[in-house]
Backbone as CSV, one residue per row, in Angstrom:
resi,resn,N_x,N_y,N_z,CA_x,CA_y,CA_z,C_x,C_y,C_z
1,UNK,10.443,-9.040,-19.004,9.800,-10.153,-18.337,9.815,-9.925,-16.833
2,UNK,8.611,-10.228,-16.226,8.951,-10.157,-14.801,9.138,-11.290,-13.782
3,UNK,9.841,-11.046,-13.263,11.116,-12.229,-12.159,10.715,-11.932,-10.655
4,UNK,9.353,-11.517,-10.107,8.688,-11.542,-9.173,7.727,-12.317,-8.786
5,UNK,7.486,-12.688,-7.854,6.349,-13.423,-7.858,5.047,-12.723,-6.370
6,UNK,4.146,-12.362,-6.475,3.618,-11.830,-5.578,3.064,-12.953,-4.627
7,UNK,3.113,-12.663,-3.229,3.299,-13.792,-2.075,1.633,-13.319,-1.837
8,UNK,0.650,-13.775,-1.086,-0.925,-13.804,-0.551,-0.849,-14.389,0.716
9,UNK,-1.403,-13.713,1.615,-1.600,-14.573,2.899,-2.648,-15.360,2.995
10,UNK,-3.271,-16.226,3.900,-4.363,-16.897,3.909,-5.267,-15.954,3.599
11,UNK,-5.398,-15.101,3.760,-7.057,-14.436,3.514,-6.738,-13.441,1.872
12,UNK,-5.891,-14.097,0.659,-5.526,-13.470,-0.227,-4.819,-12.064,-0.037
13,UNK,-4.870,-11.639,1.128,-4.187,-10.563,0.856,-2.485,-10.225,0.466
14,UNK,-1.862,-9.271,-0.546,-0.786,-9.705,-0.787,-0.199,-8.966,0.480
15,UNK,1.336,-9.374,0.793,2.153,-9.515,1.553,3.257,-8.959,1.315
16,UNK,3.691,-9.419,0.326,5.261,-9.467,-0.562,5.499,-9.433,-1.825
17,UNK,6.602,-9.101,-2.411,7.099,-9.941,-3.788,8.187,-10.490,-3.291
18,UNK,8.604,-11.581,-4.287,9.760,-12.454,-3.945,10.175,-12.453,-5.266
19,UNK,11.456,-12.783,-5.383,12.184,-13.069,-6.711,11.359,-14.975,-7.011
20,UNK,11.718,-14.646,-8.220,10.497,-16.358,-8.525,11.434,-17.225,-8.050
21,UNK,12.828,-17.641,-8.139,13.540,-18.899,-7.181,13.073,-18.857,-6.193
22,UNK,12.747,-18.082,-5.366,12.763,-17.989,-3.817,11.275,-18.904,-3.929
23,UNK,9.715,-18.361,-4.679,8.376,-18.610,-4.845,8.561,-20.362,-4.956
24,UNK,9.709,-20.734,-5.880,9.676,-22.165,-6.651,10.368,-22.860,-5.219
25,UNK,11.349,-22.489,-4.283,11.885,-22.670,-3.106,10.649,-22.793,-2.255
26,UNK,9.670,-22.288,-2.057,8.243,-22.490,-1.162,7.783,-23.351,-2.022
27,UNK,7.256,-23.494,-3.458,6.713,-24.634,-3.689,7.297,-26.093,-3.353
28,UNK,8.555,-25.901,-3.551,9.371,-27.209,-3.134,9.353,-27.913,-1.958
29,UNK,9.133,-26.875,-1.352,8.949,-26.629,0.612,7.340,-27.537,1.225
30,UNK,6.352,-27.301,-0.064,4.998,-27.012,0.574,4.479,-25.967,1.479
31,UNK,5.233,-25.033,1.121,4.891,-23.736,2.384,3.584,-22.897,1.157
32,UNK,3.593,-22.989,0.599,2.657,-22.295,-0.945,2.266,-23.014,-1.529
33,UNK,0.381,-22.717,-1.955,-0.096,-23.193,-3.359,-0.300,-22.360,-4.231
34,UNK,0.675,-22.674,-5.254,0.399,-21.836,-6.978,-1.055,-21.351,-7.167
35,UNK,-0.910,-19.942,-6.877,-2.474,-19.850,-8.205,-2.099,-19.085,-9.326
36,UNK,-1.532,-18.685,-9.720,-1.215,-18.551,-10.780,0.249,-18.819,-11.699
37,UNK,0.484,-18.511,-12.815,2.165,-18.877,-13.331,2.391,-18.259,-14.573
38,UNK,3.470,-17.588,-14.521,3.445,-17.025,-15.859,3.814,-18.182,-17.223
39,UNK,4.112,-17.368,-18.645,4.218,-18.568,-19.424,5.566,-19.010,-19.570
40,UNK,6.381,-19.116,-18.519,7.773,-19.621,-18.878,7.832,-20.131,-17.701
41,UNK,8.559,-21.559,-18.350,9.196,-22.819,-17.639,10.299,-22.291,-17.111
42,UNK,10.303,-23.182,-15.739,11.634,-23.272,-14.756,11.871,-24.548,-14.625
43,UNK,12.710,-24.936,-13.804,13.043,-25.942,-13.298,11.858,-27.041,-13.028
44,UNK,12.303,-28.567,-13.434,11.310,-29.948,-13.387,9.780,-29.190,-14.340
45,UNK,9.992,-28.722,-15.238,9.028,-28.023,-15.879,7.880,-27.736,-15.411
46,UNK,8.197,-27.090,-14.302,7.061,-26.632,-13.819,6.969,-24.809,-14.217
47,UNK,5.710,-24.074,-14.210,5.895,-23.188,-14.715,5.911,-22.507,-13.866
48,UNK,6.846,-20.791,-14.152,7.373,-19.599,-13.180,6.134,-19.239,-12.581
49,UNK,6.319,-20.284,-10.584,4.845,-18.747,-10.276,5.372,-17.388,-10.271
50,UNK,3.527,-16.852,-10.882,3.763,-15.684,-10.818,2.962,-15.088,-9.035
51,UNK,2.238,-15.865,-8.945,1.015,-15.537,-7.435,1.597,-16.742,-6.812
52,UNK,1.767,-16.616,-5.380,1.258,-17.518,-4.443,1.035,-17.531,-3.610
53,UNK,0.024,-18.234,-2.509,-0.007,-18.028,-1.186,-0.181,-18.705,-0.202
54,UNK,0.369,-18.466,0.895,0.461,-18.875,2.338,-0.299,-20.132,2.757
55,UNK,0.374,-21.689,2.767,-0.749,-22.443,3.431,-0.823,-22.407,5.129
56,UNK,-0.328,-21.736,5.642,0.014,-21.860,6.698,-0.086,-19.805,7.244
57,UNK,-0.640,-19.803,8.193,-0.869,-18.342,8.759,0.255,-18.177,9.228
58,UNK,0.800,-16.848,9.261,2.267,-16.005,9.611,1.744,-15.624,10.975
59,UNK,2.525,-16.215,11.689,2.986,-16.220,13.448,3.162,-14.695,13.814
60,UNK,2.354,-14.079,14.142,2.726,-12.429,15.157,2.522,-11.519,13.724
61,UNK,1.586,-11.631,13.192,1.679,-11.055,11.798,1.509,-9.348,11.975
62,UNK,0.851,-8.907,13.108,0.848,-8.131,13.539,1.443,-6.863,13.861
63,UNK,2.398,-6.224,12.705,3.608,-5.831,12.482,2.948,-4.181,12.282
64,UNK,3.848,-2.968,13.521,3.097,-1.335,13.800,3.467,-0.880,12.255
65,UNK,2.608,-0.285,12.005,3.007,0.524,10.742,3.835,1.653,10.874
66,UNK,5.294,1.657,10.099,5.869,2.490,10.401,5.107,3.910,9.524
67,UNK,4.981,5.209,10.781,4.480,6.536,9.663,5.931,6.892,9.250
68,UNK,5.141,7.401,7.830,5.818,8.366,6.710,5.312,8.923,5.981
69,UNK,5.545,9.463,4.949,4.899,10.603,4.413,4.655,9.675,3.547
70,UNK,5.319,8.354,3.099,4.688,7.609,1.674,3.481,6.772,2.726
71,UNK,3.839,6.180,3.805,2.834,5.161,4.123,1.252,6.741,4.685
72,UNK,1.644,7.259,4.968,-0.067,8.290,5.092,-0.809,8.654,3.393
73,UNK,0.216,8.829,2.488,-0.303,8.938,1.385,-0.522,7.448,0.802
74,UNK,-0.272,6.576,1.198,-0.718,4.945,0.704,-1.834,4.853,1.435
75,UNK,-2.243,5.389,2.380,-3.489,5.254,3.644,-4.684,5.960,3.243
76,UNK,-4.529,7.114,2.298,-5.426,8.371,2.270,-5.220,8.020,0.638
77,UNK,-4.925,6.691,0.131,-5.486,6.546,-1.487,-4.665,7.752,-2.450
78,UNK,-3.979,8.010,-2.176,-3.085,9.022,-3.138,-3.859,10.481,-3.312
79,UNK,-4.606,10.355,-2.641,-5.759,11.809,-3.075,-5.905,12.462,-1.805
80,UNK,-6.229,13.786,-2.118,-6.606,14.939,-0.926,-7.633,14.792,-0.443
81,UNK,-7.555,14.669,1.179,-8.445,14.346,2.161,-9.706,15.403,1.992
82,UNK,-9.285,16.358,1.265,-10.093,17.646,1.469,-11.113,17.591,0.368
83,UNK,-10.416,17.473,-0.992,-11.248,18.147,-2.079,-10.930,16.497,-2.830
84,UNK,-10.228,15.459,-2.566,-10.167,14.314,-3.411,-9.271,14.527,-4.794
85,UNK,-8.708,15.432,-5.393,-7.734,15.646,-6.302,-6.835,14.581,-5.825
86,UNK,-6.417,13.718,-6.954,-5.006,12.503,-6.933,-4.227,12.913,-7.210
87,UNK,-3.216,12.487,-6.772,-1.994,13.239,-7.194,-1.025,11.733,-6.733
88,UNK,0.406,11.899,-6.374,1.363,11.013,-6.278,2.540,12.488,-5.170
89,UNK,3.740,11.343,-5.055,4.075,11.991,-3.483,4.819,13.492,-3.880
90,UNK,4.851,13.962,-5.788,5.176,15.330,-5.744,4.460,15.935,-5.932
91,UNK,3.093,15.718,-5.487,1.716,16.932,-5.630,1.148,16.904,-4.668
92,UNK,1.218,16.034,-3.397,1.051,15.826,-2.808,1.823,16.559,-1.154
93,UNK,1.085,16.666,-0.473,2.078,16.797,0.807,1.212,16.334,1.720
94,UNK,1.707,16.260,3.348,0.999,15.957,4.288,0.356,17.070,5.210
95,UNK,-1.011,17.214,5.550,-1.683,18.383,6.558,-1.545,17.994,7.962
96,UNK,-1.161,18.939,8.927,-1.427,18.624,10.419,-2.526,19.479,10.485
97,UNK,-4.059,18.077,10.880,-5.674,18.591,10.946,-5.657,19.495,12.149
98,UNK,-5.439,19.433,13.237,-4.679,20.115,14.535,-3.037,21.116,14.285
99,UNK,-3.474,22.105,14.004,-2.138,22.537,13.659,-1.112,22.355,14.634
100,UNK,0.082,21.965,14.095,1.349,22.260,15.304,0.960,23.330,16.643
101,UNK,1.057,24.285,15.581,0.923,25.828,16.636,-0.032,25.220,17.531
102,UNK,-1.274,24.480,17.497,-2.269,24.430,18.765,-2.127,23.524,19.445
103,UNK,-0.866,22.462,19.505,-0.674,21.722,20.128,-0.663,20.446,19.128
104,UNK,-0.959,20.610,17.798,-1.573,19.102,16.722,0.194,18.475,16.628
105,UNK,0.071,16.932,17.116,1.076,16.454,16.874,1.424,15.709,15.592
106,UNK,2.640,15.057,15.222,2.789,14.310,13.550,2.509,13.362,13.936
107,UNK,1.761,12.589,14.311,1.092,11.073,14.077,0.014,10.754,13.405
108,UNK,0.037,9.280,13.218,-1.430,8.862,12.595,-2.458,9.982,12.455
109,UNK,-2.880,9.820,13.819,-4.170,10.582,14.082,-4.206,11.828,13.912
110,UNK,-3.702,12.654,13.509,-3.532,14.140,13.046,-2.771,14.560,12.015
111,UNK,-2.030,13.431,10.934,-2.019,13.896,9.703,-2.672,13.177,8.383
112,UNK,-3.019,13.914,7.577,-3.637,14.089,5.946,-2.842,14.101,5.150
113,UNK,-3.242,13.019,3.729,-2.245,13.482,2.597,-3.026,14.558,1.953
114,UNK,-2.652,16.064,1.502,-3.311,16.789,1.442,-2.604,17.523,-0.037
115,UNK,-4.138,18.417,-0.987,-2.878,18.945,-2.269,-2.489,20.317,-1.423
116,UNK,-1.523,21.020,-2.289,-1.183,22.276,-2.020,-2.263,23.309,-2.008
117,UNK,-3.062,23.358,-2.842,-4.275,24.344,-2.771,-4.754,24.278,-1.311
118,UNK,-5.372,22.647,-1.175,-6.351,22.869,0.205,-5.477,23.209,1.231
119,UNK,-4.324,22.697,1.305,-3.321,23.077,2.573,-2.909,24.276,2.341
120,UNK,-2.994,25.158,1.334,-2.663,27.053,1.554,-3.652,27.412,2.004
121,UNK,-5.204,26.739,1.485,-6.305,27.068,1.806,-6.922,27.135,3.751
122,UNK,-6.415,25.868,3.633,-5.993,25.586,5.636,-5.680,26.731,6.188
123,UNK,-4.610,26.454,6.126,-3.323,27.426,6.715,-3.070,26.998,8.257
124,UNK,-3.055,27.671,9.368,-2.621,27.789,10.353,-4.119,27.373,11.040
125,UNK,-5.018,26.702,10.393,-6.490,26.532,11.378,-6.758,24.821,11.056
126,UNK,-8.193,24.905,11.880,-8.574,23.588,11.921,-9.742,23.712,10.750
127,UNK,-9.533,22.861,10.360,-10.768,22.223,9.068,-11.979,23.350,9.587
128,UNK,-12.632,22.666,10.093,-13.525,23.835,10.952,-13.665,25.034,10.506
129,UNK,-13.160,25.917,11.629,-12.449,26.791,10.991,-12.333,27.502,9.997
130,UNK,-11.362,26.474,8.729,-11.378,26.799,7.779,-12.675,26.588,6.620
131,UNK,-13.814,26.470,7.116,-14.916,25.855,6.361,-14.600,24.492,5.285
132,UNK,-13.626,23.342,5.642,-13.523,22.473,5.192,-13.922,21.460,5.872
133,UNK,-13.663,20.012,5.106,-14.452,19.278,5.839,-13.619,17.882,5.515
134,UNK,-13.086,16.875,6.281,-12.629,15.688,6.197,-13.044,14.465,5.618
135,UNK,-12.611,14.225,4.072,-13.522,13.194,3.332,-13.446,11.713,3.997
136,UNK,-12.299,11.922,5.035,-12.282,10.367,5.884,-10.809,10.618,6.971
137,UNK,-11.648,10.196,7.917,-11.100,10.364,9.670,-9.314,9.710,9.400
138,UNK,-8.429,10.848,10.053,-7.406,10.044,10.224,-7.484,9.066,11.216
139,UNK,-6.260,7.957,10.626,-6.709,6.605,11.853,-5.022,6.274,11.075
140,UNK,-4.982,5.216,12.193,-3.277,4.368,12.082,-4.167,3.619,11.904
141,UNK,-3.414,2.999,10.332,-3.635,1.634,9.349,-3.161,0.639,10.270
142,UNK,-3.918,-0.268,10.049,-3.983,-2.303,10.857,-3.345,-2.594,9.579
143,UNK,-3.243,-2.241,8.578,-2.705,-3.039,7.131,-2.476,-2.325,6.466
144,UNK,-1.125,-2.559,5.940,-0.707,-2.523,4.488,0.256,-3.034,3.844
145,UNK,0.353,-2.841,2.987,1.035,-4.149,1.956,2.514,-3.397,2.093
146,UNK,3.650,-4.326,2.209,4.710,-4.127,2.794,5.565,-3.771,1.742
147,UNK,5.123,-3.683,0.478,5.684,-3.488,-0.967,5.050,-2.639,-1.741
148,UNK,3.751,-2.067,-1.102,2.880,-0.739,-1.638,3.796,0.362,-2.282
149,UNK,4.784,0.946,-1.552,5.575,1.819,-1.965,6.666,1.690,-2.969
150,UNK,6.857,0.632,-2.489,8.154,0.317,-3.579,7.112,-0.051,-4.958
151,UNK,6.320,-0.514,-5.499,5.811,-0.365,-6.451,5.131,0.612,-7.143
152,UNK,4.788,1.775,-6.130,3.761,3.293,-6.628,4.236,3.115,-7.994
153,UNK,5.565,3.348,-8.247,6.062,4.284,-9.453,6.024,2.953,-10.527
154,UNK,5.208,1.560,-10.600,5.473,0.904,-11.767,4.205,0.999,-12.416
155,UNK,4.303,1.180,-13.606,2.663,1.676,-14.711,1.874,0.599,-14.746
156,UNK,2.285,-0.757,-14.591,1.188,-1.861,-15.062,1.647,-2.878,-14.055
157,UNK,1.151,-3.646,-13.580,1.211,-4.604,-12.999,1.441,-5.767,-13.412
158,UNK,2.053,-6.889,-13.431,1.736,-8.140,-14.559,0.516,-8.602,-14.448
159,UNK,0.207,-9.476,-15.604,-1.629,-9.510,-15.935,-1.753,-10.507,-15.100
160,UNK,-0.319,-11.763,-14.356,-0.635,-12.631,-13.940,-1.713,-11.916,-12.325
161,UNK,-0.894,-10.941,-11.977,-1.186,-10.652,-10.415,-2.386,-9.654,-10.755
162,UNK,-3.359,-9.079,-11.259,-4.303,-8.513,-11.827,-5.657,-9.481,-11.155
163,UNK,-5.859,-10.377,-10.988,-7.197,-10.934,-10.178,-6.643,-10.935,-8.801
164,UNK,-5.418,-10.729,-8.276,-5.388,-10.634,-6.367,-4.367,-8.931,-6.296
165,UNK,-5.005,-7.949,-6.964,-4.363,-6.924,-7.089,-5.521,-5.901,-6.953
166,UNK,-5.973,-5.274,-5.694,-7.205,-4.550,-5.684,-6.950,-3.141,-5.854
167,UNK,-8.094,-2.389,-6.147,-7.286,-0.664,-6.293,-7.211,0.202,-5.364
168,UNK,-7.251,-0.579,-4.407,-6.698,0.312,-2.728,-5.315,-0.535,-2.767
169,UNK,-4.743,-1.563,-3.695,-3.395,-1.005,-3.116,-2.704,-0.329,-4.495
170,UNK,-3.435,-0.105,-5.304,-2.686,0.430,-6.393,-3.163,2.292,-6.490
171,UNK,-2.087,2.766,-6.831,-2.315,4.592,-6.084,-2.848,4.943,-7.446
């Protein structure tokens, strides 16, 4: 059974999971309206949310994305910038499009989640160069879901969170 409840900000986007006391603690509050609930009763029989979200907009929401090798591969859709092969974070690695050697630094803007083929294929050059070609511009993400990672590795989602669950955040 699942004992989460996925949090939505005003504009549906999710945010969080919360353990469901905490979700039934905002309903109590009025800080959340239920849209969805799974089929088991809690407390004053009201039923376990499973969704809820934000009546009220989050103050400075505006929060830098920390880089890592999971948040660039949550950014670049789990697949190679190069050739689009999916993979997950052990088939996966990250490309510097600017190599080190020429000055290419590890930030946003100069790394790729990339497979092993196209990055042997790379090597020590620029896309260019290497007659490859960038299926989409590195850029530092304005958003992402603050629980993207910690969920990669679960197979199904609950069916409750399945209508505010899009497949850019699922890898």
């Amino acid at each position: 059974m699942h004992t989460t409840t996925l949090v939505l900000d005003q504009g549906f986007r999710p945010i969080n999971s919360v353990p469901w006391q905490r979700a039934v603690s905002y309903v109590a509050r009025g800080k959340v309206d239920v849209l969805s609930r799974y089929d088991r009763e809690v407390h004053f029989n009201m039923g376990m949310p499973a969704v809820v979200r934000l009546r009220h907009p989050i103050a400075n929401y505006t929060k830098r994305i920390k880089f890592s090798r999971q948040n660039v591969l949550a950014r670049d859709h789990f697949e190679c910038v190069y050739c689009g092969a999916h993979g997950h974070g052990t088939t996966l690695t990250f490309d510097h499009v600017v190599p080190r050697s020429r000055g290419g630094r590890t930030e946003w803007s100069n790394i790729v989640a990339c497979c092993s083929a196209c990055n042997h294929k790379k090597a020590d050059r620029t896309p260019e160069e290497a007659g490859m070609k960038l299926r989409r511009k590195p850029v530092c993400p304005t958003w992402m879901p603050a629980f993207n990672v910690a969920l990669q590795n679960v197979r199904t989602i609950p069916r409750e969170w399945q209508d505010y669950w899009t497949a850019e955040l699922a890898p």
